[in-house]
C-alpha positions in Angstrom: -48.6 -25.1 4.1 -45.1 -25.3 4.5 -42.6 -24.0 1.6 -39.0 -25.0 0.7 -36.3 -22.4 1.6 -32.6 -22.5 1.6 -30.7 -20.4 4.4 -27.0 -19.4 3.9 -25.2 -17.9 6.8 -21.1 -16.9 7.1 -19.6 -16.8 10.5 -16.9 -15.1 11.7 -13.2 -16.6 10.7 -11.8 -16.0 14.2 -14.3 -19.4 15.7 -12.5 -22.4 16.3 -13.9 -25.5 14.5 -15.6 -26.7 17.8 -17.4 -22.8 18.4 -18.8 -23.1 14.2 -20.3 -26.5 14.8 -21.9 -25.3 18.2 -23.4 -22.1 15.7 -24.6 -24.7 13.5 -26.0 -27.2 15.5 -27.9 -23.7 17.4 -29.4 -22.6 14.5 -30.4 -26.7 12.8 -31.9 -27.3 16.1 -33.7 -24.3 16.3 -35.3 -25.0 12.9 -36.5 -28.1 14.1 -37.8 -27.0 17.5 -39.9 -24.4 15.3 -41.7 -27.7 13.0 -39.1 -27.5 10.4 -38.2 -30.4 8.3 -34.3 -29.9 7.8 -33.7 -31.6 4.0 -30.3 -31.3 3.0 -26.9 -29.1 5.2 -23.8 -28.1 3.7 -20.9 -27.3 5.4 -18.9 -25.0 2.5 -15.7 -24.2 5.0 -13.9 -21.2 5.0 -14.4 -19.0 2.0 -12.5 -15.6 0.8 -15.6 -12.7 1.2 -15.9 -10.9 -2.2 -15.9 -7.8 -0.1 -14.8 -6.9 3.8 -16.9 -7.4 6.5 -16.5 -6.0 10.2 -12.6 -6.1 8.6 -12.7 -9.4 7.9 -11.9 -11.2 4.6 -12.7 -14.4 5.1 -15.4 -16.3 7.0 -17.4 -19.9 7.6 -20.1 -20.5 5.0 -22.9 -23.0 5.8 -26.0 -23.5 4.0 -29.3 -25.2 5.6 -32.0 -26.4 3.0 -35.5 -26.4 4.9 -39.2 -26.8 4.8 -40.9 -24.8 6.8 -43.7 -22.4 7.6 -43.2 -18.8 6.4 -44.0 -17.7 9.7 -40.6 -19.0 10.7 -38.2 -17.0 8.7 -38.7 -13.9 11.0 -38.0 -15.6 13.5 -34.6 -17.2 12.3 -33.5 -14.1 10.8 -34.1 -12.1 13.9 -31.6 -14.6 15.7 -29.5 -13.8 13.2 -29.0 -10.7 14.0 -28.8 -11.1 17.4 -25.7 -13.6 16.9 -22.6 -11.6 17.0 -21.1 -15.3 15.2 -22.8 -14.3 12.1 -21.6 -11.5 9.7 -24.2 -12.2 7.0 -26.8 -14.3 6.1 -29.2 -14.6 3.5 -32.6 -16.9 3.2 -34.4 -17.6 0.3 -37.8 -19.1 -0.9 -37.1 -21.9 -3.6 -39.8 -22.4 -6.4 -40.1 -26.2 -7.6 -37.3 -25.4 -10.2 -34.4 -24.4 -7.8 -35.8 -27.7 -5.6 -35.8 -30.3 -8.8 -31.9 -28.6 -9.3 -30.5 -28.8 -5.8 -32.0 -32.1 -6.0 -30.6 -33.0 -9.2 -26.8 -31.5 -7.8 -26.6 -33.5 -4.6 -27.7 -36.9 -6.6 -24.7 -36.0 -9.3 -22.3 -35.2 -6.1 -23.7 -38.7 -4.6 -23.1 -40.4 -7.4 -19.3 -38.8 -8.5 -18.2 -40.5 -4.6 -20.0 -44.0 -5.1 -17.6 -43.7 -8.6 -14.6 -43.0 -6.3 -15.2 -45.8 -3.7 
């Protein structure tokens, strides 16, 4: 039985734009080597921390919406930890009400660029 979870993870500001994608595409393909189906990725950029971290105040955000066994989450975090890229992350288990509104946000989002095209 696999569950819907959403994984956000901030990076260190001093990667270059090539070294963040490289972190990304590490952790998306790990997902998938580990039987998870990768729903929706968000690249949020580089975002002001609300507090200091390793005295930085800034850092990359990037958020991976996943289903997956629960199993898995150990594992991911673990490498989390190990990654000297990441300064924080945070994964959480979504219940059918925070699905139906990420669902519902990325469909407005969708819709807002058709508008603009």
């Amino acid at each position: 039985m696999s569950n819907r979870y959403e994984t956000v993870f901030i990076m260190t500001p001093v990667l270059s734009e090539e070294q963040t994608k490289e972190a990304v595409t590490k952790y998306s393909q790990f997902l998938t080597e580990n039987g998870a189906n990768i729903v929706h990725e968000d690249h949020w950029g580089l975002r002001k921390l609300a507090y200091p971290i390793q005295k930085k105040t800034t850092g990359f955000y990037h958020l991976i919406e996943f289903e997956a066994a629960g199993s898995l989450i150990s594992n991911l975090e673990i490498n989390f930890k190990r990654d000297e890229r990441i300064l924080r992350f945070l994964t959480l288990a979504m219940d059918k009400h925070a699905v139906a509104y990420a669902e519902k946000k990325r469909n407005k989002a969708k819709l807002s660029q058709e508008v603009k095209a």
